[in-house]
PyMOL Python script that loads the backbone (N, CA, C, O; Angstrom):
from pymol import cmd

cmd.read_pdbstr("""\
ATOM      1  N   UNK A   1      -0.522 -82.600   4.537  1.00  0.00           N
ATOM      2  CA  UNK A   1      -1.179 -83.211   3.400  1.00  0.00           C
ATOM      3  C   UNK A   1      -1.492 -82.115   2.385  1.00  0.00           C
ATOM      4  O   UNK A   1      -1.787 -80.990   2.788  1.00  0.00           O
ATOM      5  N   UNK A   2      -1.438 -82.401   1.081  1.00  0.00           N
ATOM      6  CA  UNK A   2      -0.741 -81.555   0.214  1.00  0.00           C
ATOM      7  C   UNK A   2      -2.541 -81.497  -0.636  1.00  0.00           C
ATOM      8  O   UNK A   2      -3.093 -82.579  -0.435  1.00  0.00           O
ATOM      9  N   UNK A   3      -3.470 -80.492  -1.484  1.00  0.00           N
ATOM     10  CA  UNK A   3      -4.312 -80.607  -1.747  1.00  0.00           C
ATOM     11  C   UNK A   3      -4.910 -82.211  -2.815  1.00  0.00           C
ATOM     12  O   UNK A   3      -5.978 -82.822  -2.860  1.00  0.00           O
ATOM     13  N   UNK A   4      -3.520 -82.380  -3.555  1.00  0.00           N
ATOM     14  CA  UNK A   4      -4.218 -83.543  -4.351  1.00  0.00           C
ATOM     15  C   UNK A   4      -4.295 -84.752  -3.169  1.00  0.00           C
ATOM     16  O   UNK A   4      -5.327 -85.417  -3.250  1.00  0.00           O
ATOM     17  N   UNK A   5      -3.448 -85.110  -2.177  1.00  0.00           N
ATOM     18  CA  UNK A   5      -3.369 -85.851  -1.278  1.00  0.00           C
ATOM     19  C   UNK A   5      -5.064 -86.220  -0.571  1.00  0.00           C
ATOM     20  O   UNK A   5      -5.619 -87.306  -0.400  1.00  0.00           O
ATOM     21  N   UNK A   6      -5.515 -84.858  -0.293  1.00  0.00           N
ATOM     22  CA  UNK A   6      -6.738 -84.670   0.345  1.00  0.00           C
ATOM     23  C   UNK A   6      -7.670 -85.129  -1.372  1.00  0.00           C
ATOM     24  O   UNK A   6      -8.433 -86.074  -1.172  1.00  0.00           O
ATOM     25  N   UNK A   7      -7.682 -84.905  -2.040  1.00  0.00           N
ATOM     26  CA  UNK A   7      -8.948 -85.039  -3.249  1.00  0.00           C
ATOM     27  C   UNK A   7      -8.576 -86.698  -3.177  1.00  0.00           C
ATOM     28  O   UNK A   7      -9.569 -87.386  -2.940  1.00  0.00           O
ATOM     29  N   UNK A   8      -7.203 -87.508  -3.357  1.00  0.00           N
ATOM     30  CA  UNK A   8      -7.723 -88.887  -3.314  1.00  0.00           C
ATOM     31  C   UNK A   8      -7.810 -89.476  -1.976  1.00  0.00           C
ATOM     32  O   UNK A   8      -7.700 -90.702  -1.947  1.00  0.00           O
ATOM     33  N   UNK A   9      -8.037 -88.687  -0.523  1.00  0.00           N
ATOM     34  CA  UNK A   9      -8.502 -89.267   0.108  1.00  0.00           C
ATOM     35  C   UNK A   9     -10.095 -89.537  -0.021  1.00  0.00           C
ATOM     36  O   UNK A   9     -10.672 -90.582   0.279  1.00  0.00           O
ATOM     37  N   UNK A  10     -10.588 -88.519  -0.465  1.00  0.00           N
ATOM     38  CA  UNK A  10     -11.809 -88.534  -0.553  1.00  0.00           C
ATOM     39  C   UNK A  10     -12.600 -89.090  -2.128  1.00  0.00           C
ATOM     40  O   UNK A  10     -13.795 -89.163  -2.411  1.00  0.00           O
ATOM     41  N   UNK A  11     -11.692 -89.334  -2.731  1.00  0.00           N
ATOM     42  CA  UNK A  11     -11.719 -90.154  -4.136  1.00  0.00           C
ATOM     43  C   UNK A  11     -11.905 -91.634  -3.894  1.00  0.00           C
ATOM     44  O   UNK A  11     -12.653 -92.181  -4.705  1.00  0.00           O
ATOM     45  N   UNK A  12     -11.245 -92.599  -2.704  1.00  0.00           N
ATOM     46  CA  UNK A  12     -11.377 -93.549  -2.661  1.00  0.00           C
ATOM     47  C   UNK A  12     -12.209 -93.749  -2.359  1.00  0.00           C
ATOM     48  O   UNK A  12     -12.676 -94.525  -3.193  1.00  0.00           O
ATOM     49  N   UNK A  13     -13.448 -93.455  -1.015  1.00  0.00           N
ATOM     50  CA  UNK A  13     -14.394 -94.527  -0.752  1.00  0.00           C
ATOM     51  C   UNK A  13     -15.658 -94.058  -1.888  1.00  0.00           C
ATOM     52  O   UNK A  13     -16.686 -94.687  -2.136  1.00  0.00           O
ATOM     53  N   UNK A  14     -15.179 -92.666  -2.506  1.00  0.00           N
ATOM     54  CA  UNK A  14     -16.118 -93.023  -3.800  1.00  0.00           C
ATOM     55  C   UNK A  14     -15.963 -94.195  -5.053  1.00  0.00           C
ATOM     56  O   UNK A  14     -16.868 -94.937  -5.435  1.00  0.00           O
ATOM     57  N   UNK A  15     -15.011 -94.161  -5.410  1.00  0.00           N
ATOM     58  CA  UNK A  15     -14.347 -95.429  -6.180  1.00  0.00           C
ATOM     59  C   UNK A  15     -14.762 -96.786  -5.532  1.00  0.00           C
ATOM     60  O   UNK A  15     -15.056 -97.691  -6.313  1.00  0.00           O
ATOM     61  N   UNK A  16     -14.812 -96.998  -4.362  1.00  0.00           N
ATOM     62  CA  UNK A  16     -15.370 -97.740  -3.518  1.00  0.00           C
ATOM     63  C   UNK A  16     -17.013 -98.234  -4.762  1.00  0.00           C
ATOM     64  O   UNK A  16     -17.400 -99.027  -5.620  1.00  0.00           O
ATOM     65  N   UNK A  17     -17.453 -96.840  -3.818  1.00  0.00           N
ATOM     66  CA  UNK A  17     -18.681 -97.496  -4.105  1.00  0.00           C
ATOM     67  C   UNK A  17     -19.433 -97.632  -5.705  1.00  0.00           C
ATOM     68  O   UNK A  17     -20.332 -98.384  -6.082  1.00  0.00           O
ATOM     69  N   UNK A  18     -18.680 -96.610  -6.417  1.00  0.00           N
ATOM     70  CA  UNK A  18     -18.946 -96.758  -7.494  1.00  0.00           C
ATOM     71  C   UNK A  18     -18.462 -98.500  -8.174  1.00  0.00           C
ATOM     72  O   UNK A  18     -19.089 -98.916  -9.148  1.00  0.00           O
ATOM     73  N   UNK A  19     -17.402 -99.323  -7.585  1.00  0.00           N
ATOM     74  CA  UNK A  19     -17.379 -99.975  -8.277  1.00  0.00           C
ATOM     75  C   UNK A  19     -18.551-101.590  -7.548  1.00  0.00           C
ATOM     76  O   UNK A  19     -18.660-102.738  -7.978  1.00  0.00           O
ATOM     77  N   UNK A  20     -18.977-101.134  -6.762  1.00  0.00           N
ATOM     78  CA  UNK A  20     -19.579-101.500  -5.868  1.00  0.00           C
ATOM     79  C   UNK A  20     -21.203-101.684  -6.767  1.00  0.00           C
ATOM     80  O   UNK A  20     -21.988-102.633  -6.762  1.00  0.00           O
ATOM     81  N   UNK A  21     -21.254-100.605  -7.350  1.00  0.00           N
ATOM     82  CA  UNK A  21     -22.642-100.597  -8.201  1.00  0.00           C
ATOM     83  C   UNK A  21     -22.503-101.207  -9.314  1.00  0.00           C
ATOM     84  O   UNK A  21     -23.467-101.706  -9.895  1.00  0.00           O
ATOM     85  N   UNK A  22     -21.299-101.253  -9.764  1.00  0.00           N
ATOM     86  CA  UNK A  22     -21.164-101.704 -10.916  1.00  0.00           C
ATOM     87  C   UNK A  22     -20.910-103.446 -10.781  1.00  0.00           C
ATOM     88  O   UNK A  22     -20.387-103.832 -11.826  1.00  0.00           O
ATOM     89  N   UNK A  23     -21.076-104.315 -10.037  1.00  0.00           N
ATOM     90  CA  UNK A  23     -20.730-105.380  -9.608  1.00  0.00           C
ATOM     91  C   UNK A  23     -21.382-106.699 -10.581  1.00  0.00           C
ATOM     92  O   UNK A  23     -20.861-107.732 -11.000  1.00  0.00           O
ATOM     93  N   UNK A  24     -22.221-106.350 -10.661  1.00  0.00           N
ATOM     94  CA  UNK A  24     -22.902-107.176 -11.908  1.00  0.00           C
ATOM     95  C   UNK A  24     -22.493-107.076 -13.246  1.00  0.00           C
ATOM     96  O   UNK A  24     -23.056-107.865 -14.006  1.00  0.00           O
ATOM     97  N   UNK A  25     -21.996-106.622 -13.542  1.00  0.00           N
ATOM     98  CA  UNK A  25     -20.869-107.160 -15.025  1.00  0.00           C
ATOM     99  C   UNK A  25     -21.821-106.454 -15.858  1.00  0.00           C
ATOM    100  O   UNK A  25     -21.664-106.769 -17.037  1.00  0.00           O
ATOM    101  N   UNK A  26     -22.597-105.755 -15.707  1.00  0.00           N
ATOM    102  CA  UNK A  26     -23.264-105.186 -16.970  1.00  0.00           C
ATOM    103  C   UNK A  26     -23.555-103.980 -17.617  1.00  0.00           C
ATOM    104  O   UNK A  26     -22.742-103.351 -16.941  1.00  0.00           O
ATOM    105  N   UNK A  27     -23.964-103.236 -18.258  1.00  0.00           N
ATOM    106  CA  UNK A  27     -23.553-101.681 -18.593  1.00  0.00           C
ATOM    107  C   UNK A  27     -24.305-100.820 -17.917  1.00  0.00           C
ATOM    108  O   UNK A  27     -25.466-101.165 -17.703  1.00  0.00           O
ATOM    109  N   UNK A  28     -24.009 -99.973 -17.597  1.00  0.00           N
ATOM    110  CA  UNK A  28     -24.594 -98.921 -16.814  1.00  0.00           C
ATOM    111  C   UNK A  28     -24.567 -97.318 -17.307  1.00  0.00           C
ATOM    112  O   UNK A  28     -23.625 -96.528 -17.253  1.00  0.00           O
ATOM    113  N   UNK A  29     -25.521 -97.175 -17.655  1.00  0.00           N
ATOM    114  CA  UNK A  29     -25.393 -95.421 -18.333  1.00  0.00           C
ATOM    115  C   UNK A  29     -24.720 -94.533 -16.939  1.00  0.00           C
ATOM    116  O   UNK A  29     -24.834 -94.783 -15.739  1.00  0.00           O
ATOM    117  N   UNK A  30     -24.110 -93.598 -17.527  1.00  0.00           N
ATOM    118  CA  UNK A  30     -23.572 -92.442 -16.273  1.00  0.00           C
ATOM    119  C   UNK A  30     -24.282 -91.659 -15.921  1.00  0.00           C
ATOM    120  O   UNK A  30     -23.856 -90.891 -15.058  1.00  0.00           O
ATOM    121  N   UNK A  31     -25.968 -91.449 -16.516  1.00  0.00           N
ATOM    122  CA  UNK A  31     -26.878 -90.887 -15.660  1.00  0.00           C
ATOM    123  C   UNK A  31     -27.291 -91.498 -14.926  1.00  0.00           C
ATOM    124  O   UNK A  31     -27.764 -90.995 -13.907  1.00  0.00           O
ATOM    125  N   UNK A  32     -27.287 -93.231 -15.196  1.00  0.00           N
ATOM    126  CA  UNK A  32     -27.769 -93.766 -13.532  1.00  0.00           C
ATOM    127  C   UNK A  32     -26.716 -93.637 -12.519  1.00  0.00           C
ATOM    128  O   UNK A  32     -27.078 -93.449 -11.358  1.00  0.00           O
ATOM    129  N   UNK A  33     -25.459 -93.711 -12.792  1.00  0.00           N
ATOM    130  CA  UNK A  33     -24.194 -93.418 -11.612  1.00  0.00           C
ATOM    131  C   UNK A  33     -24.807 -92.091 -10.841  1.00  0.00           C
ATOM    132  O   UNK A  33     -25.184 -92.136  -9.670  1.00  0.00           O
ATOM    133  N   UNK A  34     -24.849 -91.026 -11.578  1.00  0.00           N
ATOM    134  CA  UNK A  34     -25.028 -89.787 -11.298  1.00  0.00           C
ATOM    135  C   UNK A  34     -26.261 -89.963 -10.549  1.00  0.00           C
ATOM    136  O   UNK A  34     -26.153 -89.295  -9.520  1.00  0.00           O
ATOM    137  N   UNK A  35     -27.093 -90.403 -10.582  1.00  0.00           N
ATOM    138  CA  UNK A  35     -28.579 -90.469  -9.714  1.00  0.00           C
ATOM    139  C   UNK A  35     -27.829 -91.483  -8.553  1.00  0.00           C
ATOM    140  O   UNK A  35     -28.834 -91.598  -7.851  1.00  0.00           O
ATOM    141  N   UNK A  36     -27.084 -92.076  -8.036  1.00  0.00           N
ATOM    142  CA  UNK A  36     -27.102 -93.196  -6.813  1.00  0.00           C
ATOM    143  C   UNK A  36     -25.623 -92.555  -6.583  1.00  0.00           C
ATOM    144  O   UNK A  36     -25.621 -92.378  -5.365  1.00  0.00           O
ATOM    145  N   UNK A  37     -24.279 -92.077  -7.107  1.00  0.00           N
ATOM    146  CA  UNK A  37     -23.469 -90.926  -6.340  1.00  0.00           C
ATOM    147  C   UNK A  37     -23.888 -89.396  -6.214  1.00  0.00           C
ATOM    148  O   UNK A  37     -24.412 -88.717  -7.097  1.00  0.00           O
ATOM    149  N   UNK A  38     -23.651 -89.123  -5.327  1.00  0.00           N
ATOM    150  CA  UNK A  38     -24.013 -87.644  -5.205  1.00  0.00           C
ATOM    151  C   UNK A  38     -22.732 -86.999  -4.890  1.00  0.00           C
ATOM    152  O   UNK A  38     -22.255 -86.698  -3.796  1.00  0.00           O
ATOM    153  N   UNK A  39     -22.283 -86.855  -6.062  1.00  0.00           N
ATOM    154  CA  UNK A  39     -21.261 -86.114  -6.074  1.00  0.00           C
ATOM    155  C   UNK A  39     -21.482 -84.794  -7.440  1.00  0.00           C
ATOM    156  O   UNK A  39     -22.408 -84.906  -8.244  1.00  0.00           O
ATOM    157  N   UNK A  40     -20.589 -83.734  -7.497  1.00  0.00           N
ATOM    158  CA  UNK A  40     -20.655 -82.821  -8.920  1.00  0.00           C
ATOM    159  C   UNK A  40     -20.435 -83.845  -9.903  1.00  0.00           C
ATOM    160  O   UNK A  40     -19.850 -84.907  -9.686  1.00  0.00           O
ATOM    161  N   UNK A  41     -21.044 -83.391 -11.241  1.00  0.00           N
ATOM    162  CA  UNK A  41     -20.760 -84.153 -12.366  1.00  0.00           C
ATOM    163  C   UNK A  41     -19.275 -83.928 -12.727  1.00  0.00           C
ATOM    164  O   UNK A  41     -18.781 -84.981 -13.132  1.00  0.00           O
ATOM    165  N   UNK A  42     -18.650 -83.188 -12.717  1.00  0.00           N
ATOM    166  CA  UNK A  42     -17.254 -82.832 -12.861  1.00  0.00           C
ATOM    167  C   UNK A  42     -16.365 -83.654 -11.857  1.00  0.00           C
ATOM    168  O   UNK A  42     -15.180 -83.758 -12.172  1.00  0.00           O
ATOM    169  N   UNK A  43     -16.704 -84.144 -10.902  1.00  0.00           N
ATOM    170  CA  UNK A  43     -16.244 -84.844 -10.019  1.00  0.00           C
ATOM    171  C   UNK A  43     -15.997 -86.252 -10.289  1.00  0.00           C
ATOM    172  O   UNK A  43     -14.954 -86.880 -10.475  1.00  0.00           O
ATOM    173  N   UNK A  44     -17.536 -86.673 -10.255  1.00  0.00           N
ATOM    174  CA  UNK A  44     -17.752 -88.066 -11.288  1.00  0.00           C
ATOM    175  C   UNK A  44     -16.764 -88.180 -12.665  1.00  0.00           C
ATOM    176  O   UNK A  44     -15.719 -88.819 -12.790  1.00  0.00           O
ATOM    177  N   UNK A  45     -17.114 -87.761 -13.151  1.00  0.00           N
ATOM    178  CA  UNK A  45     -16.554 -87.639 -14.460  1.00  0.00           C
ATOM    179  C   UNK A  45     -15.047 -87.703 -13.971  1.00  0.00           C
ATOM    180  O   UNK A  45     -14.455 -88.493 -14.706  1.00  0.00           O
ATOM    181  N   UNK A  46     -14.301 -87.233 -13.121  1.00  0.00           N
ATOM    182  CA  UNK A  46     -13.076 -87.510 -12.702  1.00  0.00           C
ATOM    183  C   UNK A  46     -13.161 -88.772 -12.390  1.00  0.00           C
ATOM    184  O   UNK A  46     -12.684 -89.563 -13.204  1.00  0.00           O
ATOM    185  N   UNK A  47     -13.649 -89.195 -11.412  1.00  0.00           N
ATOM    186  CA  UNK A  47     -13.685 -90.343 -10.900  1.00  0.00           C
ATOM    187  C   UNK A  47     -13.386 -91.593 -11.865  1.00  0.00           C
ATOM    188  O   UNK A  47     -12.396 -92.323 -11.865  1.00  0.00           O
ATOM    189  N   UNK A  48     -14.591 -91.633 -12.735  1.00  0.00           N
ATOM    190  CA  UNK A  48     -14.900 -92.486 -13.497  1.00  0.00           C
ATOM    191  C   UNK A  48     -13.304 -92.562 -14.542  1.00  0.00           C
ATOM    192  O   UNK A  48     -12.821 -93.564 -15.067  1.00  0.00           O
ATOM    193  N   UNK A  49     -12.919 -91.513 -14.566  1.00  0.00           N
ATOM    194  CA  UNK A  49     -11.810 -91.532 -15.357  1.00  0.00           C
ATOM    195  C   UNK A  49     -10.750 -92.001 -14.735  1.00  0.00           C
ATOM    196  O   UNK A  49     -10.027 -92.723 -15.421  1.00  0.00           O
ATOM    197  N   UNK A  50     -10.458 -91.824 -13.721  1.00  0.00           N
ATOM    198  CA  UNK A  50      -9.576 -92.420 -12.413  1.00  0.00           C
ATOM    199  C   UNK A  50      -9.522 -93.769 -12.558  1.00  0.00           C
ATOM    200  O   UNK A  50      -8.444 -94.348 -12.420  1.00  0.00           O
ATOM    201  N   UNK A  51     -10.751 -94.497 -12.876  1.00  0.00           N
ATOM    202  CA  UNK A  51     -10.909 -95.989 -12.612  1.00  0.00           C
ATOM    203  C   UNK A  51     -10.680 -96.213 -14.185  1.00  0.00           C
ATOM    204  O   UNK A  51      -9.491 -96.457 -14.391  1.00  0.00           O
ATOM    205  N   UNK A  52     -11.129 -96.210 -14.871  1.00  0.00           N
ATOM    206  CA  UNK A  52     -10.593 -96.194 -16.437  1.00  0.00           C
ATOM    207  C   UNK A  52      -9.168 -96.342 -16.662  1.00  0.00           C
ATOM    208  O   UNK A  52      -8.768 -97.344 -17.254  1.00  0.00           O
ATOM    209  N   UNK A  53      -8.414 -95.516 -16.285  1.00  0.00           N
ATOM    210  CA  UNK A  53      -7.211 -95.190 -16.183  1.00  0.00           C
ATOM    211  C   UNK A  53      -6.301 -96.430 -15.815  1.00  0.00           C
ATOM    212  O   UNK A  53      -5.324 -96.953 -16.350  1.00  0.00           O
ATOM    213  N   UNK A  54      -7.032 -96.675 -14.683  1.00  0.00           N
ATOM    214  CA  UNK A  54      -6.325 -98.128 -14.071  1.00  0.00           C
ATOM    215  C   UNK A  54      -7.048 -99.239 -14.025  1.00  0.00           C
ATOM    216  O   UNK A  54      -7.087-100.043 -13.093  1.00  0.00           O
ATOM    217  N   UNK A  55      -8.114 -99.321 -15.898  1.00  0.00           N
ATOM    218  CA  UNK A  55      -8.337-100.412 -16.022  1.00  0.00           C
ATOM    219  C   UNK A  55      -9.232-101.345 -14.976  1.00  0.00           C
ATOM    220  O   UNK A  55      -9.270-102.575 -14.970  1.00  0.00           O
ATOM    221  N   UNK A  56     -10.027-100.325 -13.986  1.00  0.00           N
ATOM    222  CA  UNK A  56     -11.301-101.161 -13.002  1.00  0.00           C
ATOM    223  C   UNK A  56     -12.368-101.047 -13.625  1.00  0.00           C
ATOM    224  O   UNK A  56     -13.272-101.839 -13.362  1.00  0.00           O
ATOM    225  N   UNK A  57     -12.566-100.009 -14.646  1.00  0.00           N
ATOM    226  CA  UNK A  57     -13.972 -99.886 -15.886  1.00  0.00           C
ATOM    227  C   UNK A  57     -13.391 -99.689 -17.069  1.00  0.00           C
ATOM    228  O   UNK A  57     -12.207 -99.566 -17.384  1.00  0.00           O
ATOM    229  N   UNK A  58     -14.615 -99.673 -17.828  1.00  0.00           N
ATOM    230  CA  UNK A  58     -14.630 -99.627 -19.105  1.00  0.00           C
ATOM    231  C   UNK A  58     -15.801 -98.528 -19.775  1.00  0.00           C
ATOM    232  O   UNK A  58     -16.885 -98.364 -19.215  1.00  0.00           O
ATOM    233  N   UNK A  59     -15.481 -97.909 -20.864  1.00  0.00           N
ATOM    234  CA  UNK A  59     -16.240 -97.413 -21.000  1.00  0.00           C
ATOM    235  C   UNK A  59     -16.839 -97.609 -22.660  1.00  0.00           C
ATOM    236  O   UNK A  59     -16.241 -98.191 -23.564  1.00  0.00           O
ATOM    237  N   UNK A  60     -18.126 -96.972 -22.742  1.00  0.00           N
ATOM    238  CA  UNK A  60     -18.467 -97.714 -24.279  1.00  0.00           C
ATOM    239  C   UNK A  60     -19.653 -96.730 -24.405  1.00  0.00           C
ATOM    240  O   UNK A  60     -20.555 -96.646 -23.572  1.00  0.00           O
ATOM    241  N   UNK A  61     -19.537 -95.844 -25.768  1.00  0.00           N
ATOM    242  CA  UNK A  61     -20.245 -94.680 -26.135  1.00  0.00           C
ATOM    243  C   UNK A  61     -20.024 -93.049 -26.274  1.00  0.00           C
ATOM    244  O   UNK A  61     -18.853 -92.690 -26.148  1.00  0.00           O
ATOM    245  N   UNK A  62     -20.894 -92.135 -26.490  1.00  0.00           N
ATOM    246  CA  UNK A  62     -20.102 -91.847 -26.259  1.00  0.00           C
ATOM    247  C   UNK A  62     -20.592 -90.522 -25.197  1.00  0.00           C
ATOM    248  O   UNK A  62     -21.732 -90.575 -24.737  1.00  0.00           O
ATOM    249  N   UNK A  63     -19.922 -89.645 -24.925  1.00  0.00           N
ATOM    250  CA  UNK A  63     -19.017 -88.889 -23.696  1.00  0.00           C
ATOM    251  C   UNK A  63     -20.575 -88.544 -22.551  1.00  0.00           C
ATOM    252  O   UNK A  63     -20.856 -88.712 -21.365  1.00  0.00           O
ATOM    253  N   UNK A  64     -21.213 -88.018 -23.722  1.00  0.00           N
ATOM    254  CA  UNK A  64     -22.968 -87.652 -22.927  1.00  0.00           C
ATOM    255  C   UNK A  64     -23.607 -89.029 -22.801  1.00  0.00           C
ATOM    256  O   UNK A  64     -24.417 -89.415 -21.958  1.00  0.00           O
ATOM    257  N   UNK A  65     -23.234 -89.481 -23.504  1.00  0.00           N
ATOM    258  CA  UNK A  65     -24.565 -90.881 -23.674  1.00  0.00           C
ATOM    259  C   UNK A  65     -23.685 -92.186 -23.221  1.00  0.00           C
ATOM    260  O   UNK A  65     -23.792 -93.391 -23.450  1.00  0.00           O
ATOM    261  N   UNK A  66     -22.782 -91.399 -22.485  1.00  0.00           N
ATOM    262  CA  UNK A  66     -21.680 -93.316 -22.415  1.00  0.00           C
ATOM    263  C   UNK A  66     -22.555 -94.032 -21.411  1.00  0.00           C
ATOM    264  O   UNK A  66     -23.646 -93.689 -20.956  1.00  0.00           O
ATOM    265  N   UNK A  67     -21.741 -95.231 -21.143  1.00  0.00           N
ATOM    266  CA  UNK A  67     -21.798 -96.046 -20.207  1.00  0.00           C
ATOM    267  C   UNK A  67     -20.777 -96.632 -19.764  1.00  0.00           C
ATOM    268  O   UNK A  67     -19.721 -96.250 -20.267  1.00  0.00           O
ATOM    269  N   UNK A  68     -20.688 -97.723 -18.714  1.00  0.00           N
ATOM    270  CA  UNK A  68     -19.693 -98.113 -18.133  1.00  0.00           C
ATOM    271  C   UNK A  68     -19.949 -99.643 -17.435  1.00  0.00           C
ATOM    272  O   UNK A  68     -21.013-100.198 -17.159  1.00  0.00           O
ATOM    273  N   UNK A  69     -18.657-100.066 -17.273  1.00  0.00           N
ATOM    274  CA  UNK A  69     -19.063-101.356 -17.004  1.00  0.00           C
ATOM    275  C   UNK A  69     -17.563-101.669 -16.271  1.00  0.00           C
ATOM    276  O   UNK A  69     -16.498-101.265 -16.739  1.00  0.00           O
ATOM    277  N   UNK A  70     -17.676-102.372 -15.179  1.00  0.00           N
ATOM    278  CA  UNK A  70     -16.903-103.179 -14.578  1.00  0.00           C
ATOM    279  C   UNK A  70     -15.563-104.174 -15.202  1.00  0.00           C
ATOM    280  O   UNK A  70     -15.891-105.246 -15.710  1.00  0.00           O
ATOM    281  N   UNK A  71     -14.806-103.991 -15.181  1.00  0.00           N
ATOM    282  CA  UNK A  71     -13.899-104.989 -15.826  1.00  0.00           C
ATOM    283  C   UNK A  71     -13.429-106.414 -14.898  1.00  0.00           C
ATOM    284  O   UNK A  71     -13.824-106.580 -13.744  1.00  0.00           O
ATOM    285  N   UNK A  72     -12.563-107.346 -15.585  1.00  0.00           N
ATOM    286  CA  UNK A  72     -12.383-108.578 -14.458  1.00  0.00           C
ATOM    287  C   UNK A  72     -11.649-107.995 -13.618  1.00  0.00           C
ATOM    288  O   UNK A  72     -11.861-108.485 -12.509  1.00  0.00           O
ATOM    289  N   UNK A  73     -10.562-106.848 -13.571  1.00  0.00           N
ATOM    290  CA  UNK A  73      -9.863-106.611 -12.630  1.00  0.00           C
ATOM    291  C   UNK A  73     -10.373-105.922 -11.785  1.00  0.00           C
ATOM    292  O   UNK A  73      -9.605-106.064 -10.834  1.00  0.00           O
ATOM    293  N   UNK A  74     -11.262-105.173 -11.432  1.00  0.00           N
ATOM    294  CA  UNK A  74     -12.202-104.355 -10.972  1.00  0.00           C
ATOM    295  C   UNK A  74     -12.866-105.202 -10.109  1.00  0.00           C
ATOM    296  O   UNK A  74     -12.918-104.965  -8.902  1.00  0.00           O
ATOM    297  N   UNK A  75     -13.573-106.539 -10.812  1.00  0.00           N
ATOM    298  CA  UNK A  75     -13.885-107.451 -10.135  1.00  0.00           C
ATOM    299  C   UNK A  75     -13.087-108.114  -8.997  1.00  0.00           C
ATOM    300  O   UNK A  75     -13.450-108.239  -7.827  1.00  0.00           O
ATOM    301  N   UNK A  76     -11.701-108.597  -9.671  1.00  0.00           N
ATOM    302  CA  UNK A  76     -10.788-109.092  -8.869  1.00  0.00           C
ATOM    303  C   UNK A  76     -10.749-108.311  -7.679  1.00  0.00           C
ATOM    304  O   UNK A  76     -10.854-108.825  -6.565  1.00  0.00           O
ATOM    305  N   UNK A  77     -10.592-107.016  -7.880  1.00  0.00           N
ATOM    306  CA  UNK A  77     -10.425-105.712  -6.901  1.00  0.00           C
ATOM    307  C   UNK A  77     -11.557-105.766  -6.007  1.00  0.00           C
ATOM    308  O   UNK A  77     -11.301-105.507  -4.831  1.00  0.00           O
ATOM    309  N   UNK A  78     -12.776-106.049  -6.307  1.00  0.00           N
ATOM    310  CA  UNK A  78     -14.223-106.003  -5.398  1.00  0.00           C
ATOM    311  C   UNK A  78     -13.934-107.378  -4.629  1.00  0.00           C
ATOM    312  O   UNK A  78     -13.741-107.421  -3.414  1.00  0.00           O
ATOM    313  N   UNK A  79     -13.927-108.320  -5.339  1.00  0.00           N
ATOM    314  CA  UNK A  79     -13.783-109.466  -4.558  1.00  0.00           C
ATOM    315  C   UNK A  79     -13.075-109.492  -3.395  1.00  0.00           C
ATOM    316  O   UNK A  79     -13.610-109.807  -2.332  1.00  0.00           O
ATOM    317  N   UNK A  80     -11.429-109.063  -3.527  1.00  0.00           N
ATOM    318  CA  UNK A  80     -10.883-108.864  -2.516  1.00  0.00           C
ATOM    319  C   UNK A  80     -11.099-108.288  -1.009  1.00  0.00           C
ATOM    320  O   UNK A  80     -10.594-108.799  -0.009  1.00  0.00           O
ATOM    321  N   UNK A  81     -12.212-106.757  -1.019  1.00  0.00           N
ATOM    322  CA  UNK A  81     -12.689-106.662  -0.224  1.00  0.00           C
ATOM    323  C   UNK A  81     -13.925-107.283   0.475  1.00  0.00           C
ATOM    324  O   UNK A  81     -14.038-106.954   1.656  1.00  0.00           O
ATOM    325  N   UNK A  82     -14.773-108.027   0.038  1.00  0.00           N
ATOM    326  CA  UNK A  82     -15.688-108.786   0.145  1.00  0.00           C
ATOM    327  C   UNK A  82     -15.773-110.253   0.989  1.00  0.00           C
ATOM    328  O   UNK A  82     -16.816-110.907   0.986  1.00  0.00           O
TER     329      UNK A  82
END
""", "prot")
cmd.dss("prot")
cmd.show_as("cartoon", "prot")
cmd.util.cbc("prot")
cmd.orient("prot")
């Protein structure tokens, strides 16, 4: 297993739960993410971009002061495990 192999093993059950918090459809500043993941902010900030990327969040603001919010597919995606 090759190093990026290992970073999204350990990328998913954060993505997990991050979208997990976000489940209620409503906006969420990234200092509250950052207070309930405990992960580096540089990490997060990956993360969050990870899910962006493929359209499971959204984001709105801006970079210090954003927030984030759940999209329907994200949803679709939570539901499924649920």
């Amino acid at each position: 297993m090759d190093e990026e192999e290992a970073g999204l093993g350990l990328c998913l059950p954060m993505c997990d739960k991050i979208v997990e918090l976000l489940h209620n459809s409503r906006w969420h500043s990234v200092d509250e993410l950052k207070a309930k993941i405990y992960l580096p902010p540089e990490k997060l900030a990956s993360i969050l971009d990870f899910l962006a990327k493929f359209y499971f969040i959204e984001f709105r603001g801006e970079r210090e002061k954003s927030e984030v919010k759940i999209t329907q597919l994200g949803l679709s995606f939570l539901e499924g495990f649920i």
